[in-house]
C-alpha positions in Angstrom: -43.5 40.6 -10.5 -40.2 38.1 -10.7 -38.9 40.1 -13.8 -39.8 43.8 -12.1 -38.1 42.2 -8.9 -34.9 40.8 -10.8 -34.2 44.0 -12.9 -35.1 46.6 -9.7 -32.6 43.9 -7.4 -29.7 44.0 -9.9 -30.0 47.6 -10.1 -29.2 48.5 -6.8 -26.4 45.7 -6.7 -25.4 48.2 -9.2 -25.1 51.4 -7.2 -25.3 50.2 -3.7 -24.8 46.3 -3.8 -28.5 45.6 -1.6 -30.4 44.1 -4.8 -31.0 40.7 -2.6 -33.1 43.1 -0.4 -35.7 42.7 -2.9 -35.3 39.8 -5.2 -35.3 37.5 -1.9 -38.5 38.7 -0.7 -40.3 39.2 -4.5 -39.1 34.9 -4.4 -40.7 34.7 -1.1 -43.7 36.6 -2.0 -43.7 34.4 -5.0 -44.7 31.2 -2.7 -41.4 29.7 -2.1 -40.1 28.1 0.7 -37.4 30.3 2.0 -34.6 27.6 1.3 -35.6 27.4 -2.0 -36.0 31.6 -2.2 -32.4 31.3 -1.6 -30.6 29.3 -3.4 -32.4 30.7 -6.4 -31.8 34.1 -5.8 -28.1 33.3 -6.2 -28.9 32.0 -9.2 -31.2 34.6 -10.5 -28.2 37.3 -9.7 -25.5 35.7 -11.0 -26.2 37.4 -14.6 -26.9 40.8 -12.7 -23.5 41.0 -11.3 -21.9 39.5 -14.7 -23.8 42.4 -16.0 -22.6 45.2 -13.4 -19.3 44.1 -14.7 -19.8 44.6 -18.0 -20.9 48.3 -17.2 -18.4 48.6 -14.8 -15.2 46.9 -17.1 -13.4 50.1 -17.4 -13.1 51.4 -14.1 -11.0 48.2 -12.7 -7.6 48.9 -12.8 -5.4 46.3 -14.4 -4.9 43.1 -11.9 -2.4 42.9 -9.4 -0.9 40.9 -6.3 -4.2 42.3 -4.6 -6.3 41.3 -7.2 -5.5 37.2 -8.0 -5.7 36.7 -4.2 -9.0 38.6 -3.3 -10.5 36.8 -6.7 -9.2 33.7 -5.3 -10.1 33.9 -1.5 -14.0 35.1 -2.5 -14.5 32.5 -5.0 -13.4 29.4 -2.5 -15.5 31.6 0.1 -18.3 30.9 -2.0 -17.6 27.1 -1.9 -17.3 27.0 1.5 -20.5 28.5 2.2 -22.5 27.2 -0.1 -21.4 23.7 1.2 -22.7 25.0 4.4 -26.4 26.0 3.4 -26.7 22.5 2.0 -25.3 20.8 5.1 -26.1 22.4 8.0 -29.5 23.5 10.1 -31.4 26.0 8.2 -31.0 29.7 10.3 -27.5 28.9 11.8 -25.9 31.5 10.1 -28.4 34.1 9.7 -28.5 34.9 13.4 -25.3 36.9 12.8 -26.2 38.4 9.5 -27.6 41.8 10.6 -24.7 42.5 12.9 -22.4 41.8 9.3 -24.1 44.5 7.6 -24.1 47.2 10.2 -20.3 46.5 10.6 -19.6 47.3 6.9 -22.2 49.8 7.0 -19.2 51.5 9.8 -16.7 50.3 7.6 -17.8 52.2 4.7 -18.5 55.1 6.7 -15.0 55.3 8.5 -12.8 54.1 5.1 -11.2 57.4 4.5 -9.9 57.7 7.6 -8.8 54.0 7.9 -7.1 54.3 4.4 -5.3 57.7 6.0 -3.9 55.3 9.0 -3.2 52.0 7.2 -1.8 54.8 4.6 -3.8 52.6 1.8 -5.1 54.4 -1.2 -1.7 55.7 -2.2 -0.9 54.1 -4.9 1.9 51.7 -2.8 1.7 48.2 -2.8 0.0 46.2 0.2 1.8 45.4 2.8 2.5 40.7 3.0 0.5 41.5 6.3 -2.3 44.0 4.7 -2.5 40.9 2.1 -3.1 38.1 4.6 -5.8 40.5 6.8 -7.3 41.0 3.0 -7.4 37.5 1.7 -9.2 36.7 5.3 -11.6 39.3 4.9 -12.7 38.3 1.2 -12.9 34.8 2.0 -15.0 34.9 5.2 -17.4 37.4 3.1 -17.6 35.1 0.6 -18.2 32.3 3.1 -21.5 34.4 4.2 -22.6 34.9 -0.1 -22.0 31.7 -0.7 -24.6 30.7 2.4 -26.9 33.6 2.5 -25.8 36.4 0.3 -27.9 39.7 1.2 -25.4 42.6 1.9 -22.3 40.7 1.1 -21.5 43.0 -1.6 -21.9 46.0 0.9 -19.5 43.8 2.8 -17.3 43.6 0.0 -17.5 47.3 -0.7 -16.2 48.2 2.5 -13.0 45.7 2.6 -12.3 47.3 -0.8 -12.2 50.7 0.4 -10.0 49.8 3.4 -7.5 47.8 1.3 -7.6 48.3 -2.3 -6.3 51.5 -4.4 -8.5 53.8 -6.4 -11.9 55.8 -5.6 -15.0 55.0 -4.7 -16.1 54.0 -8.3 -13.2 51.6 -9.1 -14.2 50.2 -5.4 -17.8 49.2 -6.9 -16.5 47.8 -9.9 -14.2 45.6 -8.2 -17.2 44.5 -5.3 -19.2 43.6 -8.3 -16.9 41.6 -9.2 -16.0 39.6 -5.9 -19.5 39.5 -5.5 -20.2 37.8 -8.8 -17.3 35.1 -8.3 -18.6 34.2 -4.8 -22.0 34.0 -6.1 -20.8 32.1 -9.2 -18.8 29.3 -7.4 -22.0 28.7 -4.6 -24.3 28.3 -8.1 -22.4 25.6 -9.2 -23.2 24.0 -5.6 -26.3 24.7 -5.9 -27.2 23.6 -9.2 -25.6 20.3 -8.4 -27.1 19.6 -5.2 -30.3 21.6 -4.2 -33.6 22.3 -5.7 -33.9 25.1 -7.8 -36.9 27.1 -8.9 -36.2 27.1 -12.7 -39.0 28.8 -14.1 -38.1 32.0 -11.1 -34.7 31.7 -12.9 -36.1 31.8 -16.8 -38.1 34.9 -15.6 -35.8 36.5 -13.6 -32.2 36.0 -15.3 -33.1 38.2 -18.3 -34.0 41.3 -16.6 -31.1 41.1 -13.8 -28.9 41.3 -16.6 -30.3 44.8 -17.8 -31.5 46.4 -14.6 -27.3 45.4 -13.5 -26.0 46.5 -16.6 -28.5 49.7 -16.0 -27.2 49.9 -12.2 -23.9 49.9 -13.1 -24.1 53.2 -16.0 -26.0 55.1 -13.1 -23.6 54.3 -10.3 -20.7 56.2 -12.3 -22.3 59.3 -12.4 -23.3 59.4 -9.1 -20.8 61.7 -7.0 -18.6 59.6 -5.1 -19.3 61.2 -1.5 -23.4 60.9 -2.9 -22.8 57.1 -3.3 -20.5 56.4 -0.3 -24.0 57.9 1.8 -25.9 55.5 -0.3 -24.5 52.6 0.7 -23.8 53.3 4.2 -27.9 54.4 4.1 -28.9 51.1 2.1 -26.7 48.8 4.4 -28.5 50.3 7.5 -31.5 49.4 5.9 -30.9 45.8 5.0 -29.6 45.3 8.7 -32.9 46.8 10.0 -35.1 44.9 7.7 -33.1 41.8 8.5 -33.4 42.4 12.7 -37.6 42.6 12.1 -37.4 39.9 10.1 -39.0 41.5 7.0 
């Protein structure tokens, strides 16, 4: 059931970035607590994304100004929120989670015609303030990976359509990336300073690796208007799952 869970969960990180939707329950289901559910499912993705990446590697455009600071922003995001699941009241920030994902569910839905006013997408460079409202928007995203995590690459999907160059595909790859450094940086946290469930993670690593690298193949050859529906479908989904508490 973990392996199934962890190959089916990087999978859709792959093509619509909601994997946690079902390697955090599977965890659950597995008789974890859910603190412990958590902070091994960051765990158990972290070779999933590495492996969207890898399937993903040539459709991110060579690195720019854009680039160093949303790679920098997400990854001390990560930190910070990581830092926070270990320190604060378990539940504080998942009150606000649902509301998260239905606003980049609108994000996603609306980028084309945010791109056409911001005029992003063009090929021009990002404006200094364009650059601060992006480094903001990657770090407080990877504030909420780093502490919870589910839909925070939908999340990321949608800031990268608003502010980033390229289509929709180049968009994923560069989520999958974000996501991935967040996710990375709140391991090391974790790793150091919360219990783990290893054996979840011996079972589980493997087949994320696969199902992401798998994910990843599929997601660039799904038409681009096809996956934008996808993920504005799948967030919706997460949020409504997350509002019954499923």
């Amino acid at each position: 059931m973990l392996a199934i869970g962890g190959f089916i969960a990087a999978g859709l990180n792959g093509v619509v970035g909601t994997g946690s939707l079902v390697s955090f329950p599977v965890l659950l289901a597995a008789g974890y607590s859910p603190v412990v559910a958590n902070v091994t499912n960051t765990i158990v993705l972290c070779p999933g994304y590495l492996g969207n990446c890898i399937g993903f590697r040539h459709a991110i455009d060579k690195a720019d100004r854009a680039s160093y600071l949303t790679y920098a922003t997400s990854g001390i995001g990560g930190l910070v929120g990581a830092l926070a699941l270990v320190s604060l009241p378990e539940g504080v920030f998942t009150h606000v989670v649902p509301f998260l994902i239905v606003s980049g569910a609108v994000l996603m839905y609306f980028q084309p015609k945010l791109n056409a006013r911001l005029n992003i997408g063009s090929g021009d460079p990002l404006k200094r303030s364009h650059l601060a409202s992006l480094g903001l928007a990657t770090f407080g995203t990877g504030v909420y990976a780093g502490y919870f995590g589910a839909g925070a690459s939908v999340l990321f999907m949608a800031i990268a359509g608003i502010f980033l160059t390229g289509n929709l595909h180049r968009m994923a790859a560069f989520r999958s990336l974000l996501t991935l450094l967040s996710n990375l940086v709140a391991a090391v946290v974790f790793v150091l300073v919360s219990h783990i469930a290893w054996v979840a993670v011996a079972v589980m690593a493997p087949a994320t690796v696969l199902g992401g690298w798998v994910g990843s193949r599929v997601a660039l050859k799904v038409p681009i208007g096809l996956l934008r529906w996808l993920v504005v479908a799948f967030s919706f989904a997460v949020a409504v799952a997350l509002f019954l508490g499923i």
